[in-house]
mmCIF file of the N, C-alpha and C atoms, coordinates in Angstrom:
data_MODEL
# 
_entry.id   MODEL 
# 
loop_
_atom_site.group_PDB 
_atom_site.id 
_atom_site.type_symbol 
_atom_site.label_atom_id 
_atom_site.label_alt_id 
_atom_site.label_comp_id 
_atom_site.label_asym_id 
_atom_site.label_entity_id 
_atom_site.label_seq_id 
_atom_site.pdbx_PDB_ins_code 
_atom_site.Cartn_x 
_atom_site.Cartn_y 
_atom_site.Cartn_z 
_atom_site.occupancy 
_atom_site.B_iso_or_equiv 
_atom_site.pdbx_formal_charge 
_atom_site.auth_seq_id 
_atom_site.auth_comp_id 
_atom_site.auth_asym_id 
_atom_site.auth_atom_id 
_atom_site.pdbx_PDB_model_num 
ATOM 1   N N  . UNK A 1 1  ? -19.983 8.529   40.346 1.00 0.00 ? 1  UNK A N  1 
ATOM 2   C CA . UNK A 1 1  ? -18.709 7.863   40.419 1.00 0.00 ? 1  UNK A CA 1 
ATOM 3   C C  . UNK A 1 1  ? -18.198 7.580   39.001 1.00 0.00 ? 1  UNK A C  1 
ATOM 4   N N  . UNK A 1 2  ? -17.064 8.078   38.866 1.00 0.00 ? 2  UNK A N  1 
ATOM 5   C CA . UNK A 1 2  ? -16.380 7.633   37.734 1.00 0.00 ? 2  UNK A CA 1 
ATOM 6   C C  . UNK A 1 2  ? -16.144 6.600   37.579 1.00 0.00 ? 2  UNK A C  1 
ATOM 7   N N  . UNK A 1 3  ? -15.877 5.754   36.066 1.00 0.00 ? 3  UNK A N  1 
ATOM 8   C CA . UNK A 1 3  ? -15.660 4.389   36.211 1.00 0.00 ? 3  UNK A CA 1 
ATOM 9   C C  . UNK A 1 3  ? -14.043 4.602   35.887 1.00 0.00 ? 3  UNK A C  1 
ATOM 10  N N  . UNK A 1 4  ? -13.049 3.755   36.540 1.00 0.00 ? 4  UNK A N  1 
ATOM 11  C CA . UNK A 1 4  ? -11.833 3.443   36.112 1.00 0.00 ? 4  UNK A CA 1 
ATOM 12  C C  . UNK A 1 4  ? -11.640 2.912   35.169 1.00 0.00 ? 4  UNK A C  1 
ATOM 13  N N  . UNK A 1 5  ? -9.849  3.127   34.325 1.00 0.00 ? 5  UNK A N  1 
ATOM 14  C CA . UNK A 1 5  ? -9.392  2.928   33.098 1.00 0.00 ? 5  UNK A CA 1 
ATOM 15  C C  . UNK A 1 5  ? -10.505 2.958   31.663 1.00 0.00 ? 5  UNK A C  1 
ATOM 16  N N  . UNK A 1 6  ? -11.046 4.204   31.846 1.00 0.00 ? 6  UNK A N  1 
ATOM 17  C CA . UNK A 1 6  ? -12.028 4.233   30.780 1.00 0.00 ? 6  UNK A CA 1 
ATOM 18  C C  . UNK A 1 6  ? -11.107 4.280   29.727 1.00 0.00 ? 6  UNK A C  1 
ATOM 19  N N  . UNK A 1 7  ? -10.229 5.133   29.125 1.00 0.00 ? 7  UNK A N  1 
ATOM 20  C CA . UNK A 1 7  ? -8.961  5.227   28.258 1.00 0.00 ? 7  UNK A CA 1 
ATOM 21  C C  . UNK A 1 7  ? -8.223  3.657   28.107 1.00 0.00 ? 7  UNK A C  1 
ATOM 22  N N  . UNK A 1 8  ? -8.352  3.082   28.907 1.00 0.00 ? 8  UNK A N  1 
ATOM 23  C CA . UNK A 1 8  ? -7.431  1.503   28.460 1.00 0.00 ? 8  UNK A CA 1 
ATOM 24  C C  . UNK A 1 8  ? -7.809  1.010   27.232 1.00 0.00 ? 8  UNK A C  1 
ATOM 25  N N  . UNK A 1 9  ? -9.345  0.613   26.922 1.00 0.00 ? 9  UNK A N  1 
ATOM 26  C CA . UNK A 1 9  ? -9.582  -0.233  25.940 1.00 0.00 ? 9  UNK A CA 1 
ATOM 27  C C  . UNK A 1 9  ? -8.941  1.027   24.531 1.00 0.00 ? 9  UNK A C  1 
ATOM 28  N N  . UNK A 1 10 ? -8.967  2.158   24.454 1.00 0.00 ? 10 UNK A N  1 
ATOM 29  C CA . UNK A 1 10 ? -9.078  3.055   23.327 1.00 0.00 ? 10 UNK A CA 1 
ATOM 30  C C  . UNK A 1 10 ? -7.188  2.955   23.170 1.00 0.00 ? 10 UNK A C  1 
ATOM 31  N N  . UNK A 1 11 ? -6.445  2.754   24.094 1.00 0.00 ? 11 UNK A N  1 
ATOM 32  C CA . UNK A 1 11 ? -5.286  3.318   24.059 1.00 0.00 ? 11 UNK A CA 1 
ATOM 33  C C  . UNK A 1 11 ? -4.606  1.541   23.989 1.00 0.00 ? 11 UNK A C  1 
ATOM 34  N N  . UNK A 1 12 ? -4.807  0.538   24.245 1.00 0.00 ? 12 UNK A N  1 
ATOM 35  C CA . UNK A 1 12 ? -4.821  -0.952  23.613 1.00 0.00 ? 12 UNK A CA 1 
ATOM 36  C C  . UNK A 1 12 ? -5.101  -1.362  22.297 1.00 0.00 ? 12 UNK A C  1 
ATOM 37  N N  . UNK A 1 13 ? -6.151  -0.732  21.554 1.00 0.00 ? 13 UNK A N  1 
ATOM 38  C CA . UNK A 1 13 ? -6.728  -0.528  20.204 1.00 0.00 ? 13 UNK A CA 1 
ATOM 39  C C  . UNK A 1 13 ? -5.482  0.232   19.539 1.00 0.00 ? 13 UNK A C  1 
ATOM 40  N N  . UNK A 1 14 ? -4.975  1.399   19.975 1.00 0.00 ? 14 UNK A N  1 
ATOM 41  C CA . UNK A 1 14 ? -3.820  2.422   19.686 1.00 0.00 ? 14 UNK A CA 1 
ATOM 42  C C  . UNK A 1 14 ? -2.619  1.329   19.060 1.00 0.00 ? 14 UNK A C  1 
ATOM 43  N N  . UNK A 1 15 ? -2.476  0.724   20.636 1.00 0.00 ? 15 UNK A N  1 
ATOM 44  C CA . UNK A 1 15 ? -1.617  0.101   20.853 1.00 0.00 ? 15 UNK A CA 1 
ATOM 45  C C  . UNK A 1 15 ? -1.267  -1.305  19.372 1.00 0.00 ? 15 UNK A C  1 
ATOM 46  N N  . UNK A 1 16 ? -2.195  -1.682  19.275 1.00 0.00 ? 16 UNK A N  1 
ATOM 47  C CA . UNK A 1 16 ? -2.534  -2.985  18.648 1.00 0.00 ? 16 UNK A CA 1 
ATOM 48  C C  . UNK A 1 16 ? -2.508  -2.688  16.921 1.00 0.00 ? 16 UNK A C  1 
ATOM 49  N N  . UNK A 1 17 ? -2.723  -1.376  17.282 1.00 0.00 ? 17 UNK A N  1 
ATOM 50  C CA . UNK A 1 17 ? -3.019  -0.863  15.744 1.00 0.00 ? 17 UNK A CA 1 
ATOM 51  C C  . UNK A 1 17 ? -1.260  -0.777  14.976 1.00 0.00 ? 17 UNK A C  1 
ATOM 52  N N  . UNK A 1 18 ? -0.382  0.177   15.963 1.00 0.00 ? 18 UNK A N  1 
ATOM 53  C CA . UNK A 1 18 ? 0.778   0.531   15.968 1.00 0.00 ? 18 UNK A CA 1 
ATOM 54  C C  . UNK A 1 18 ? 1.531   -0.690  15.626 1.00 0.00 ? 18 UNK A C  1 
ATOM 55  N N  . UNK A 1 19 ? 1.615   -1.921  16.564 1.00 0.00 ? 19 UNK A N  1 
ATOM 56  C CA . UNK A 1 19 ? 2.075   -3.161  16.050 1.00 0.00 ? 19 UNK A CA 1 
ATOM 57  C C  . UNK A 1 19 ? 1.876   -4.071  14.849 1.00 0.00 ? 19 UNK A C  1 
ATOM 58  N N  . UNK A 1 20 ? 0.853   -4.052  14.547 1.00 0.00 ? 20 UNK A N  1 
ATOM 59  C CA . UNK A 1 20 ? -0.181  -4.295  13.185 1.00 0.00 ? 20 UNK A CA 1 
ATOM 60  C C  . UNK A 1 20 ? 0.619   -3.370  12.190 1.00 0.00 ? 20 UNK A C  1 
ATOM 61  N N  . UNK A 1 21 ? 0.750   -2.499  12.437 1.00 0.00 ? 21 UNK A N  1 
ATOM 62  C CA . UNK A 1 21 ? 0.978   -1.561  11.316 1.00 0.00 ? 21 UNK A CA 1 
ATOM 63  C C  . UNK A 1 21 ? 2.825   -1.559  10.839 1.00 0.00 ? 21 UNK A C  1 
ATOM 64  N N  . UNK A 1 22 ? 3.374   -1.740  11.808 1.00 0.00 ? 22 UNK A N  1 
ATOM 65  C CA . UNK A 1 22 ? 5.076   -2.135  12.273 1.00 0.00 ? 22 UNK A CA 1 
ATOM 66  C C  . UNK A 1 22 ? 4.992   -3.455  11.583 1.00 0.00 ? 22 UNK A C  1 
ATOM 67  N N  . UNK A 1 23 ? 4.521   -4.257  11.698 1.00 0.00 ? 23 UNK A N  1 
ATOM 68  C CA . UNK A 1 23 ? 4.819   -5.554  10.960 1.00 0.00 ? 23 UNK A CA 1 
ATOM 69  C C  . UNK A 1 23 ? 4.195   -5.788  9.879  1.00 0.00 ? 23 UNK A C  1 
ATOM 70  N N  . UNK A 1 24 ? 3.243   -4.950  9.223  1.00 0.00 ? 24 UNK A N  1 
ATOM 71  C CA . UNK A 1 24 ? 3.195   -4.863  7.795  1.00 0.00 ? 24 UNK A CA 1 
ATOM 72  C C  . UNK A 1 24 ? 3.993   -3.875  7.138  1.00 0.00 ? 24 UNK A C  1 
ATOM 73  N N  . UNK A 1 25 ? 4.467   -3.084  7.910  1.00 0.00 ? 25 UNK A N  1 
ATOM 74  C CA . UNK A 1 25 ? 5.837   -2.472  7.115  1.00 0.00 ? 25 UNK A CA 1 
ATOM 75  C C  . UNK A 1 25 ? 6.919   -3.038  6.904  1.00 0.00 ? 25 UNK A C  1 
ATOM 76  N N  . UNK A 1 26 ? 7.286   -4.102  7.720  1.00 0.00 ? 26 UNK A N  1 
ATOM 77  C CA . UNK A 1 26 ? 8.816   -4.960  7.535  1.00 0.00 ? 26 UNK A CA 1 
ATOM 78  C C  . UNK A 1 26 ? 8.300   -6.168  6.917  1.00 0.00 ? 26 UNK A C  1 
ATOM 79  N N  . UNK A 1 27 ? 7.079   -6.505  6.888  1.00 0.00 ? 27 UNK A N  1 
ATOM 80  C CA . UNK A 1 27 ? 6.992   -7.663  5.470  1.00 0.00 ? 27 UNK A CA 1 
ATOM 81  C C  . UNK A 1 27 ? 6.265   -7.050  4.143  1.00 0.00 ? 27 UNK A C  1 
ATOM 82  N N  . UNK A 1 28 ? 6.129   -5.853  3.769  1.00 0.00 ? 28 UNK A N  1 
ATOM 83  C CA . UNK A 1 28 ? 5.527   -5.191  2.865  1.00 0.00 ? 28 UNK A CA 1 
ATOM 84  C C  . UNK A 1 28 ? 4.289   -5.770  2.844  1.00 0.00 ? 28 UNK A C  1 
ATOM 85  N N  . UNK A 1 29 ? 3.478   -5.517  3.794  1.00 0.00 ? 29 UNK A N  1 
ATOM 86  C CA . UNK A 1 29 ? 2.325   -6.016  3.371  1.00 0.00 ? 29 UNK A CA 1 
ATOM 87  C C  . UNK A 1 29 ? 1.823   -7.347  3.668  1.00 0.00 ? 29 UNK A C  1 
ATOM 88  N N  . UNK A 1 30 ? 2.846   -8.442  3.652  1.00 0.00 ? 30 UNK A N  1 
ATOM 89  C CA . UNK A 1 30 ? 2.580   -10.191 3.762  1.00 0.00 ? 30 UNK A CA 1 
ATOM 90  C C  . UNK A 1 30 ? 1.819   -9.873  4.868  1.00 0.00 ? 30 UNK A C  1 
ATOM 91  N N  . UNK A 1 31 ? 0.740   -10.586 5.047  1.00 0.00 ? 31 UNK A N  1 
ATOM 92  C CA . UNK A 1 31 ? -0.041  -10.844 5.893  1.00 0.00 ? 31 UNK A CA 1 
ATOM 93  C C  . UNK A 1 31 ? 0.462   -12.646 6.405  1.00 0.00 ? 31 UNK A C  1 
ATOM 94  N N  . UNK A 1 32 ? 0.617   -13.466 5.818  1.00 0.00 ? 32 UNK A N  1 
ATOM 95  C CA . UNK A 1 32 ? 1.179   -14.755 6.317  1.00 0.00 ? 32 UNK A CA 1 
ATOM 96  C C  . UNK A 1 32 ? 2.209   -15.533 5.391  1.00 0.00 ? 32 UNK A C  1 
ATOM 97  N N  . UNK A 1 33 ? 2.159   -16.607 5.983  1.00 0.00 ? 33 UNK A N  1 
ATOM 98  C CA . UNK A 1 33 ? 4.021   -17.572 5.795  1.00 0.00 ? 33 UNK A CA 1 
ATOM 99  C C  . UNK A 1 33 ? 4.562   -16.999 6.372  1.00 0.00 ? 33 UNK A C  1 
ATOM 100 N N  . UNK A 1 34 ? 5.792   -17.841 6.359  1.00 0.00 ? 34 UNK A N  1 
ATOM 101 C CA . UNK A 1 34 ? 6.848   -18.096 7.397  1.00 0.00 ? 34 UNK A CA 1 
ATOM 102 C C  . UNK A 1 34 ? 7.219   -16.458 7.965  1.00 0.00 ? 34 UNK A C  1 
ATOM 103 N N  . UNK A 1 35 ? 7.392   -15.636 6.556  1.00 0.00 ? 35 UNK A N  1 
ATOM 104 C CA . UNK A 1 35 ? 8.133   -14.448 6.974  1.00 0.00 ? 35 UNK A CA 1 
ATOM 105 C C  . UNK A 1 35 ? 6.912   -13.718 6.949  1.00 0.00 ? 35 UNK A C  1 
ATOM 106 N N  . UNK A 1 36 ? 5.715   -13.694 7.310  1.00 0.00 ? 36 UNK A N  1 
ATOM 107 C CA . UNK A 1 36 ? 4.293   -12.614 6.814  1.00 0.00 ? 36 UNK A CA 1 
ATOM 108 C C  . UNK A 1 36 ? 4.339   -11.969 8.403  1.00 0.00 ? 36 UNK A C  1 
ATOM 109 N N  . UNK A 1 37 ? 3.779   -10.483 8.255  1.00 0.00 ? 37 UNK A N  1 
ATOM 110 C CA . UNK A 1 37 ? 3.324   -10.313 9.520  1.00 0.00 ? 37 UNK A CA 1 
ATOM 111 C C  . UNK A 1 37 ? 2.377   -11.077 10.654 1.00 0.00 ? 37 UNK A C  1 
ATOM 112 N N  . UNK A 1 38 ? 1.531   -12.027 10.311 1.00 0.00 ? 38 UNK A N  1 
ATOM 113 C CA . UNK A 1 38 ? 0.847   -12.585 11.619 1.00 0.00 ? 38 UNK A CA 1 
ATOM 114 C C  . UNK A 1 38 ? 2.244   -13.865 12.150 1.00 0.00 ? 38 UNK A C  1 
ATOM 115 N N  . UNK A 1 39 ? 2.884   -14.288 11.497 1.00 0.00 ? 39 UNK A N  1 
ATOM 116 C CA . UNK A 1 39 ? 4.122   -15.094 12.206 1.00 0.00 ? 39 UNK A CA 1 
ATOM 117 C C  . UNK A 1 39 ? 4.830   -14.001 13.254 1.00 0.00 ? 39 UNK A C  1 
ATOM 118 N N  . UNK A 1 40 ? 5.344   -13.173 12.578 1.00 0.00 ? 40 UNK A N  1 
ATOM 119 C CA . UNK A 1 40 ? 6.298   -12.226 13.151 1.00 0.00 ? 40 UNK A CA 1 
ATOM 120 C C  . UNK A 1 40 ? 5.132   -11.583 14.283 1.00 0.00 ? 40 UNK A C  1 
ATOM 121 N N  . UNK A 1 41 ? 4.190   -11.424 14.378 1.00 0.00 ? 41 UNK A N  1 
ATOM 122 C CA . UNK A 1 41 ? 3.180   -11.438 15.858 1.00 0.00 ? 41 UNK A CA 1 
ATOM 123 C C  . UNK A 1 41 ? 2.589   -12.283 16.477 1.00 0.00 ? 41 UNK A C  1 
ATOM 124 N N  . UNK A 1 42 ? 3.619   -13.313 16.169 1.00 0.00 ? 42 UNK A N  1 
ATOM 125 C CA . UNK A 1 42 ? 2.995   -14.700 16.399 1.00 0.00 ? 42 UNK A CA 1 
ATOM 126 C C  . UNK A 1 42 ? 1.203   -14.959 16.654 1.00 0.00 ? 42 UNK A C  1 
ATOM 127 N N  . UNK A 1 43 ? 0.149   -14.661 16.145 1.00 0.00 ? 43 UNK A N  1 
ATOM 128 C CA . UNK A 1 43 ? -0.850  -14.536 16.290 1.00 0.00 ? 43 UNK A CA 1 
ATOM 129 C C  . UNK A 1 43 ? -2.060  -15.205 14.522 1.00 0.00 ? 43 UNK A C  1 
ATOM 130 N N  . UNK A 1 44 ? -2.456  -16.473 14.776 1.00 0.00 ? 44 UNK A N  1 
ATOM 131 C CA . UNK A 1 44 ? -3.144  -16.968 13.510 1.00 0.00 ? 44 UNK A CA 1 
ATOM 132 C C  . UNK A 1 44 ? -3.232  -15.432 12.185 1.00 0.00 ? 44 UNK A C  1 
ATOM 133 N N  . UNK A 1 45 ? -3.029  -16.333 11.093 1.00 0.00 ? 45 UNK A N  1 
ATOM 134 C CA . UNK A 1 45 ? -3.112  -15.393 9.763  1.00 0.00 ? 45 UNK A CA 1 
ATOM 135 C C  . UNK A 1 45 ? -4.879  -15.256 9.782  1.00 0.00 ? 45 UNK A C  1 
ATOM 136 N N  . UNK A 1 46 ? -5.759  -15.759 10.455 1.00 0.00 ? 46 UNK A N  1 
ATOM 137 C CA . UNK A 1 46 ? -7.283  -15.663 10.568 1.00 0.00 ? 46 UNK A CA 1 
ATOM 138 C C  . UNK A 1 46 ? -7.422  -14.165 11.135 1.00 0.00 ? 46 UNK A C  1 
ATOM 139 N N  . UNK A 1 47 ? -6.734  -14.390 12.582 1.00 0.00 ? 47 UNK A N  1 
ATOM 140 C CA . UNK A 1 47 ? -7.210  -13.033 13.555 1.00 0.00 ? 47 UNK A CA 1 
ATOM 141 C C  . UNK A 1 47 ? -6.749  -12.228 12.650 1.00 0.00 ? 47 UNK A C  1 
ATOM 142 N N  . UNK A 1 48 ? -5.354  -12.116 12.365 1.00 0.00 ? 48 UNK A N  1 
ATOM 143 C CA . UNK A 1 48 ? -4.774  -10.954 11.740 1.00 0.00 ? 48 UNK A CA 1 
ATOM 144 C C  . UNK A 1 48 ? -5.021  -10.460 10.631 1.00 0.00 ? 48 UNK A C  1 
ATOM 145 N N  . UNK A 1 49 ? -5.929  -10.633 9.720  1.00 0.00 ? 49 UNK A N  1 
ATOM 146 C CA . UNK A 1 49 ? -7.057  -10.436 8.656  1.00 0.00 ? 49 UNK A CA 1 
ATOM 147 C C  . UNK A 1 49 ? -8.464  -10.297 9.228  1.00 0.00 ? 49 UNK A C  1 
ATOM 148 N N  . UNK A 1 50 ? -8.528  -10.668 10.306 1.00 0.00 ? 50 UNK A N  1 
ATOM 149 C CA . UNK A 1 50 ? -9.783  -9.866  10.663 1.00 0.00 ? 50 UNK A CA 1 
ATOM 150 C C  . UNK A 1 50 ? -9.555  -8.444  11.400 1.00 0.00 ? 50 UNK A C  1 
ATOM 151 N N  . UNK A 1 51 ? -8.380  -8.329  12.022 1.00 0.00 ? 51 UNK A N  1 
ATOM 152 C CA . UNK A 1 51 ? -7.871  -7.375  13.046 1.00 0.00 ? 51 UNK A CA 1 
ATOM 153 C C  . UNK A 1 51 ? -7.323  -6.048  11.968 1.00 0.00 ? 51 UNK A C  1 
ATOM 154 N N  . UNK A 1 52 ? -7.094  -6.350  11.228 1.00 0.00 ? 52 UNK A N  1 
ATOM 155 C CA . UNK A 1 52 ? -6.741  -5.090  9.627  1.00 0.00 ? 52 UNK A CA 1 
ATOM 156 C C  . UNK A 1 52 ? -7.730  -4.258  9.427  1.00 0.00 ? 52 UNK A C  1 
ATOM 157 N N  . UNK A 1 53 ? -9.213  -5.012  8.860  1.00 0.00 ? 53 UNK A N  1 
ATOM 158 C CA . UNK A 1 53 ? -9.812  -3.658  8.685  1.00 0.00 ? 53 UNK A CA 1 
ATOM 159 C C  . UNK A 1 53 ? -10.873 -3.107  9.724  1.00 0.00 ? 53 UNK A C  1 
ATOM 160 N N  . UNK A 1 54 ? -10.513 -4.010  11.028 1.00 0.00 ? 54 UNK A N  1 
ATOM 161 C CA . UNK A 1 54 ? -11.322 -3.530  12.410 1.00 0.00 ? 54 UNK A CA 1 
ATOM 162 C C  . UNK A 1 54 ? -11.297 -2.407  12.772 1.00 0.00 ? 54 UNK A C  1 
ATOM 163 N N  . UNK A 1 55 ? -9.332  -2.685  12.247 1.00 0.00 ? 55 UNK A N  1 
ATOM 164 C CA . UNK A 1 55 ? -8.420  -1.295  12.835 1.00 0.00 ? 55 UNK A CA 1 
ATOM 165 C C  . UNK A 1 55 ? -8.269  -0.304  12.173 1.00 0.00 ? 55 UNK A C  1 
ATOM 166 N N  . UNK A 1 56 ? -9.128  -0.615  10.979 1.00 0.00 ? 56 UNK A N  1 
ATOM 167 C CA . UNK A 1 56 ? -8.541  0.476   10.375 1.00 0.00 ? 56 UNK A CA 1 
ATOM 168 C C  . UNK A 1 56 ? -7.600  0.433   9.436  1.00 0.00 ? 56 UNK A C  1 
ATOM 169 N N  . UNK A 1 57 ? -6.921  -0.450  9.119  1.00 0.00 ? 57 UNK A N  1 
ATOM 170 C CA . UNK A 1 57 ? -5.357  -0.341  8.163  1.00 0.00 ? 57 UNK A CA 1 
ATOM 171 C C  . UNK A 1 57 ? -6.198  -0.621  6.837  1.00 0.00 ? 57 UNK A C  1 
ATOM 172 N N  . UNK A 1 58 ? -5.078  -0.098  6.396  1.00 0.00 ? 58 UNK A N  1 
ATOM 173 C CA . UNK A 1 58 ? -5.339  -0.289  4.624  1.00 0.00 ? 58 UNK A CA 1 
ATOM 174 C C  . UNK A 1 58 ? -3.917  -0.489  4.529  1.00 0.00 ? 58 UNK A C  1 
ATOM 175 N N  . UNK A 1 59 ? -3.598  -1.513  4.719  1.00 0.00 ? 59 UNK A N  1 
ATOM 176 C CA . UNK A 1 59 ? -2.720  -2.752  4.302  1.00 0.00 ? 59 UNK A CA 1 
ATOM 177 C C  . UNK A 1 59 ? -2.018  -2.476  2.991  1.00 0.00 ? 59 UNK A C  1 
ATOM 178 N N  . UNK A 1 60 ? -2.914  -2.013  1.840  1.00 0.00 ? 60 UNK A N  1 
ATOM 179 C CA . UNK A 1 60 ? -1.688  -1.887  0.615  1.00 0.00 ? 60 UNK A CA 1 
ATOM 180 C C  . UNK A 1 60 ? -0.865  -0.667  0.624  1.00 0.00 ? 60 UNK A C  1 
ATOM 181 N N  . UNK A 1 61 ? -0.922  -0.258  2.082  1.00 0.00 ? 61 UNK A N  1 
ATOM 182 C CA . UNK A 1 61 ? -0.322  1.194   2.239  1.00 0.00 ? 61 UNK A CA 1 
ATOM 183 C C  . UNK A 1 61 ? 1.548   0.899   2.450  1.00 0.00 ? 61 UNK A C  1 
ATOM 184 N N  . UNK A 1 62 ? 1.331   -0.376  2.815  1.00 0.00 ? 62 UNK A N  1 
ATOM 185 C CA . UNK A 1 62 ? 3.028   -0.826  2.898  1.00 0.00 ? 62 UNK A CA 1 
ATOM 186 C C  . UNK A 1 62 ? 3.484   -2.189  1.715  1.00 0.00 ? 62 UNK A C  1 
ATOM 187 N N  . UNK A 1 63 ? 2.982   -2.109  0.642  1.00 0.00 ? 63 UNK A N  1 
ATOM 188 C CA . UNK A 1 63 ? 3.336   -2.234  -0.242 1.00 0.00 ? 63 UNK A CA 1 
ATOM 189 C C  . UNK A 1 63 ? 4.388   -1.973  -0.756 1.00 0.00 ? 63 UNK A C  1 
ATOM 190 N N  . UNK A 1 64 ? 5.247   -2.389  -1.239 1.00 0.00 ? 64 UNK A N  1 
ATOM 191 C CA . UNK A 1 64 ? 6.929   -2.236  -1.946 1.00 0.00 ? 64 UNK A CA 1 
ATOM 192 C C  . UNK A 1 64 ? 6.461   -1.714  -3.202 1.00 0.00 ? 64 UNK A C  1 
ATOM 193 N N  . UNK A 1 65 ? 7.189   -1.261  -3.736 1.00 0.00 ? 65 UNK A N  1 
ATOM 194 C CA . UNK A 1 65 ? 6.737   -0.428  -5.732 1.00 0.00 ? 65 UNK A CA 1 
ATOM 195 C C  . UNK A 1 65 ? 7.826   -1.681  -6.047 1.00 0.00 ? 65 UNK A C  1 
# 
């Protein structure tokens, strides 16, 4: 027997990554304050520094010159 939604947790991770990655592009990078990406995902500046290099991001990739 197959187990159901085996693909959910991998395609949520996808998911989570994509948003993570969207809101360090529109704050260059800020990770917190008022205007940082974990506000704008409403989600603690803690998780969202742990959730960066879980996922994978390399964060100074949306950096402004």
């Amino acid at each position: 027997m197959e187990p159901e939604n085996v693909g959910e947790p991998r395609a949520r991770r996808a998911q989570e990554k994509c948003m993570i990655e969207a809101a360090l592009r529109e704050t260059c990078e800020r990770v917190f304050g008022p205007s940082g990406a974990a506000a704008n995902l409403g989600i603690p500046r803690s998780t969202l520094e742990w959730r960066i290099p879980s996922l994978r991001i390399d964060k100074n990739r949306y950096k402004s010159d």
